[in-house]
Each structure stands twice: as structure tokens, then as C-alpha cells.
C-alpha positions in Angstrom: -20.2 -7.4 6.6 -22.1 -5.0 9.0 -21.8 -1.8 8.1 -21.3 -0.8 12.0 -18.0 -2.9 11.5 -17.1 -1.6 7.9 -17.1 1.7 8.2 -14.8 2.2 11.2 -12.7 -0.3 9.3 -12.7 2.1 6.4 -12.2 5.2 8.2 -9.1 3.9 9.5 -7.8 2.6 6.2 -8.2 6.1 4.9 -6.4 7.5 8.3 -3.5 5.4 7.6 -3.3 5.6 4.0 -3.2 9.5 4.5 0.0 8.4 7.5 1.4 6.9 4.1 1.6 9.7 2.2 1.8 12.4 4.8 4.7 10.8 7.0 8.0 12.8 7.0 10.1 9.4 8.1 9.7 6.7 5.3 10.1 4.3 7.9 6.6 5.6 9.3 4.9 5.7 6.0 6.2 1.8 5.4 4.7 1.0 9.0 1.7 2.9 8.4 1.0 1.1 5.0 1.4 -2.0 7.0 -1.3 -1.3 9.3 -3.0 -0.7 5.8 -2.8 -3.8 4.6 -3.5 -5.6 7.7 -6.8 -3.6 7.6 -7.4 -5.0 4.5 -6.6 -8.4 6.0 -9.5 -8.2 8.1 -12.1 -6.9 5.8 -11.2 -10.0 3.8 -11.6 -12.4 7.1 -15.5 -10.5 7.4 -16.3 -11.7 3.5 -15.3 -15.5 4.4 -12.2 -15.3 2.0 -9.6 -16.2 4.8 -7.0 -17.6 1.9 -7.2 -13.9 0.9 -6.7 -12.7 4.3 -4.0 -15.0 4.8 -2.5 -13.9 1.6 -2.4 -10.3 2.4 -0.9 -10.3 5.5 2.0 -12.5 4.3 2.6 -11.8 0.8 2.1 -8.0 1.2 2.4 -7.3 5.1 5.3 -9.5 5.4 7.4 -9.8 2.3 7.0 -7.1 0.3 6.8 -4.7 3.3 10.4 -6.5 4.3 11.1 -5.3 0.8 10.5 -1.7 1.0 12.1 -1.5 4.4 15.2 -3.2 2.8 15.6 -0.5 0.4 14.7 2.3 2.9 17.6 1.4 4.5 20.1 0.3 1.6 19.5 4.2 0.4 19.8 5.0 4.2 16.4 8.2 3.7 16.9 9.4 7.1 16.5 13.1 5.5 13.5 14.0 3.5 14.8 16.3 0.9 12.1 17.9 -1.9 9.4 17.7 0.8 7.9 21.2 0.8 9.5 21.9 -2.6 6.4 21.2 -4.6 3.6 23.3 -2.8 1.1 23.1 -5.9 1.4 19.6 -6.1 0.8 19.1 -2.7 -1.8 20.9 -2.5 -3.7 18.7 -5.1 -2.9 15.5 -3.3 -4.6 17.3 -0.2 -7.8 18.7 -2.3 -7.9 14.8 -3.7 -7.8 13.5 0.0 -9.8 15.5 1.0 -12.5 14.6 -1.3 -12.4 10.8 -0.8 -12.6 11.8 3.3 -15.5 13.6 2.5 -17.5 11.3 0.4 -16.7 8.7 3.2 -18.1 10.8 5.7 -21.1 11.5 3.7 -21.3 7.6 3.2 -21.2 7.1 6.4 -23.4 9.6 7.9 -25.9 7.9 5.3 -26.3 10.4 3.3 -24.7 9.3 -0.2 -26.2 5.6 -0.9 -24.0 2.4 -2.3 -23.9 2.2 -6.0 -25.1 -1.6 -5.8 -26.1 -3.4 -2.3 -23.5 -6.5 -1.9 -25.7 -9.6 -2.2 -24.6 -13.2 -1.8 -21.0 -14.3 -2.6 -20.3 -16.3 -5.4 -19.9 -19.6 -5.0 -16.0 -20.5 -3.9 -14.9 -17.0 -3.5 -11.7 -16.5 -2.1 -10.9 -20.2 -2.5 -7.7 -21.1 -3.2 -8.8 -23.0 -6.9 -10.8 -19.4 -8.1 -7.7 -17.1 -6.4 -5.4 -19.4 -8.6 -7.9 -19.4 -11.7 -8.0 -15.6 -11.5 -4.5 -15.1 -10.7 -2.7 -17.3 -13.3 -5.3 -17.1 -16.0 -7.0 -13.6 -16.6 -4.2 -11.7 -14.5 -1.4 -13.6 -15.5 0.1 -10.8 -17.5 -0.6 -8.4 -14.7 0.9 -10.5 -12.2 4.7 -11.3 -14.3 4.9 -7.7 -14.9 4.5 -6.6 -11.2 6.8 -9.1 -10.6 9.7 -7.8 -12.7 8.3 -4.3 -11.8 9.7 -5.3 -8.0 12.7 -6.8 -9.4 13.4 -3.9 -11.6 13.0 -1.6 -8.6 15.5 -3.5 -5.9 18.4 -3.6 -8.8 17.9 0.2 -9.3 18.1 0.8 -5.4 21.0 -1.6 -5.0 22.7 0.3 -7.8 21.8 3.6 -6.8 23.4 2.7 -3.5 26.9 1.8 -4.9 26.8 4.6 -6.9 26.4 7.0 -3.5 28.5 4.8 -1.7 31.3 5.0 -4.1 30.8 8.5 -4.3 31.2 9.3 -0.9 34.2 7.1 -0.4 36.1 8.9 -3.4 35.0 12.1 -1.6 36.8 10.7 1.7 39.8 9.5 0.2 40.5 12.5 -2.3 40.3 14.9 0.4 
């Protein structure tokens, strides 16, 4: 991948990962993480791994974004309460961001050099038999417990819901 391409491509990662974190409406931090990924997407499609590419945008763009927007809107966040509460700690997220910006501006202004020049690919990279070799062999672990790491986190929403829906409707009814 050219580095004309990749940087850009980079740059605007970082821009909307910071929209991610940043954004007052959790319905603009989902969309901006979506943009995200689908960045990702793309850098993938330059290094010839289109499975991967393919992956990303409908495992992680698509479903699991569906996922988070589905729970966005089953604890109905339309008000952002605690932001601002925490100045020290944002504060440190911002000092942290501000650091990766500025190493990717040095990077790209050519003044900080790669670590290791990409070579070749190995052979069959992002093929579907090493993504599955990879995936259900040396990351199997990793990938159950995400798994019941999402699962885990839509019962606690759902129940979190009832919870503040049965609260408010005994707050209704006993007045």
C-alpha cells in the first residue's frame, strides 16, 4: 500500500476514532465507529485480503454495529449524564490522543521512520483457510470469550431496561 494512500487513510481513522470518543450523542459515536471500521475495510482491500475486508464490513460494520445501536436505543441515552463530571480523566484521554495524533503527524511528515518496512505477504494471507486456521485454532479461546462477552452485555442491557422501565411505570402508577 502506497504510503500517499495510507496515510490519509490513517489520518482519518484517527479523526473518527477521536468522533468515537468525543461525540456527545451515542448515536454519533456508533456512526462514527462505523466509518471506522469501514476504513479499516479498505486498508484490508489495499493488502489483497478482500475475505478480510469482506469480513469487516459485515461482521463488525453490519452486525455488531446493529448490536450497539440496539442497545442505544433499548436504554433510550438520548441524555449524556457524567460527561464533564470527570475533568482529570478526561484530560488524560485528551493528553493520550494527543500523543498518538502527534506521532502520526511526525510519521507522516517523515520524520519518525517505520519500525520494520512491510515486505512481501505471506503466502495465502487473508484466505479464508489461514483466517479460519488462525481464528479457530490459536484464537479460539479469544474468540468464545468475546462471544459470551457480547452476549453477557445485551442480557445486562435488556435487564437494565426492565429494571428502568418498571421503575418508571411504578413511579406513574403510585402517583
Amino acid at each position: 500500500m502506497s504510503p500517499y494512500l495510507f496515510y490519509p487513510m490513517a489520518t482519518a481513522s484517527v479523526l473518527f476514532a477521536l468522533a468515537v470518543v468525543l461525540a456527545k450523542s451515542p448515536v454519533r459515536s456508533a456512526l462514527a465507529l462505523v466509518a471506522v471500521m469501514s476504513l479499516l475495510a479498505v486498508q484490508f482491500a489495499f493488502l489483497q485480503a478482500h475475505l478480510l475486508a469482506a469480513l469487516q464490513i459485515i461482521v463488525y460494520a453490519g452486525a455488531v454495529m446493529v448490536l450497539f445501536l440496539f442497545v442505544i436505543t433499548l436504554l433510550n441515552l438520548e441524555s449524556d449524564h457524567g460527561v464533564g463530571e470527570k475533568p482529570r480523566l478526561s484530560a488524560i484521554g485528551f493528553g493520550a490522543g494527543a500523543v498518538v495524533a502527534g506521532g502520526l503527524v511526525m510519521a507522516m511528515a517523515g520524520l519518525v521512520a517505520p519500525a520494520a518496512r512491510a515486505g512481501a505477504l505471506p503466502e495465502g494471507f487473508g484466505t479464508t483457510v489461514v483466517l479460519a486456521r488462525q481464528m479457530f485454532g490459536r484464537y479460539l479461546v479469544a474468540f468464545e470469550l468475546t462471544s459470551i462477552l457480547l452476549l453477557v452485555a445485551v442480557v445486562g442491557a435488556v435487564v437494565l431496561a426492565k429494571r428502568t422501565a418498571a421503575e418508571n411505570s411504578e413511579g406513574v402508577t403510585g402517583a
